[in-house]
N, C-alpha and C positions, 0 to 999 in steps of 0.2 A: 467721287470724281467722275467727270462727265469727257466721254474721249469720243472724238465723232467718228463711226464707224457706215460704211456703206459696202457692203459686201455683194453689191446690185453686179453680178458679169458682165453687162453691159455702160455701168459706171454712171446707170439713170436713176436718179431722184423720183422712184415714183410709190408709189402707196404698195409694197413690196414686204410691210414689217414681221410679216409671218416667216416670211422664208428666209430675211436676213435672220432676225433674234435667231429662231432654230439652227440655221446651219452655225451662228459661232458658238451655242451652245453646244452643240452636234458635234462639234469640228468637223465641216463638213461641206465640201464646193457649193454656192448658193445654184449653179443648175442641178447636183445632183441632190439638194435637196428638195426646190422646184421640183424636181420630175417624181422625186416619193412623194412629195405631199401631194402633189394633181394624179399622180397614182390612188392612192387611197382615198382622195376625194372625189374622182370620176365613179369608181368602185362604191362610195356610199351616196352619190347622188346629190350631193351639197359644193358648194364653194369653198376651197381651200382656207379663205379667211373668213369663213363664216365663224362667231366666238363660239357656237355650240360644236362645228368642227373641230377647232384649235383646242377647247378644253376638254374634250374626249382624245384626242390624241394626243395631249398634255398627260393626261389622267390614267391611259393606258400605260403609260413610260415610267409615270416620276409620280415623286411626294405629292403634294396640296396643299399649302395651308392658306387660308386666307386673313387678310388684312385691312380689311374697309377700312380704318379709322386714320392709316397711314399714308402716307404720299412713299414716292418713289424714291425720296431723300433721305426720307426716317428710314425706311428699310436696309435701305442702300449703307447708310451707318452702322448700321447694328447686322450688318452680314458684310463683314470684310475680308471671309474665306469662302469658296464653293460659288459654284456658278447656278442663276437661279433665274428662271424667264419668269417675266414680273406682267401681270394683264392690268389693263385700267380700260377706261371710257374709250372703244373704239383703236386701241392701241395694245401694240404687247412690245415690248424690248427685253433685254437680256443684260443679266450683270455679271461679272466675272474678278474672282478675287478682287471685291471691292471696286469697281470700274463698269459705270453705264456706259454701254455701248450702242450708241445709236444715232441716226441721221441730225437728231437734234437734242436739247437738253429738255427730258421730261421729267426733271427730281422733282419739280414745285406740281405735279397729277396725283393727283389722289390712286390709289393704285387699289385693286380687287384681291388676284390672289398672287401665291408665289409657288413655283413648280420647281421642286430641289433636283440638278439634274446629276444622275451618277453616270458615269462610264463603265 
């Protein structure tokens, strides 16, 4: 199931998918997540949404597994518990007990990896 989530503070549609997915991974206000992640990215000299940024600070937290052969739908199926940020082509969103959350419907993308998130 596809539930459209924008957790943008100022309620803008804009290329923001880093810091929405994490912070409802996170549980976590999208500016207070905004201000860690441009913490940690000013500090290593890279772009917040840069994919070698995202998956070193994905990789320092959480599991890994990857899934090239699947879309974001088959995953999404077959994980109906545990919330899990999901990377593909230029994207990353976030699922949670079975439920993509995201500005739009990306189940039919081919998806990269999957990062198991605990608390």
């Amino acid at each position: 199931m596809w539930r459209y989530y924008n957790a943008n503070a100022r309620g803008n549609n804009v290329n923001d998918c880093v810091v929405r997915a994490i912070s409802k991974a996170e549980g976590k206000t999208w500016d207070q997540t905004y201000r860690e992640l441009s913490t940690i990215a000013q500090h290593e000299g890279i772009l917040l949404d840069d994919v070698n940024f995202v998956e070193n600070y994905l990789d320092k937290r959480y599991k890994r597994a990857c899934h090239y052969s699947k879309t974001v739908g088959e995953f999404l199926e077959e994980h109906s518990r545990g919330t899990f940020l999901v990377t593909m082509q230029g994207h990353i969103t976030v699922i949670v007990d079975g439920v993509l959350y995201d500005t739009f419907d990306c189940r039919d993308r081919r998806m990269w990896c999957a990062w198991t998130v605990t608390k």
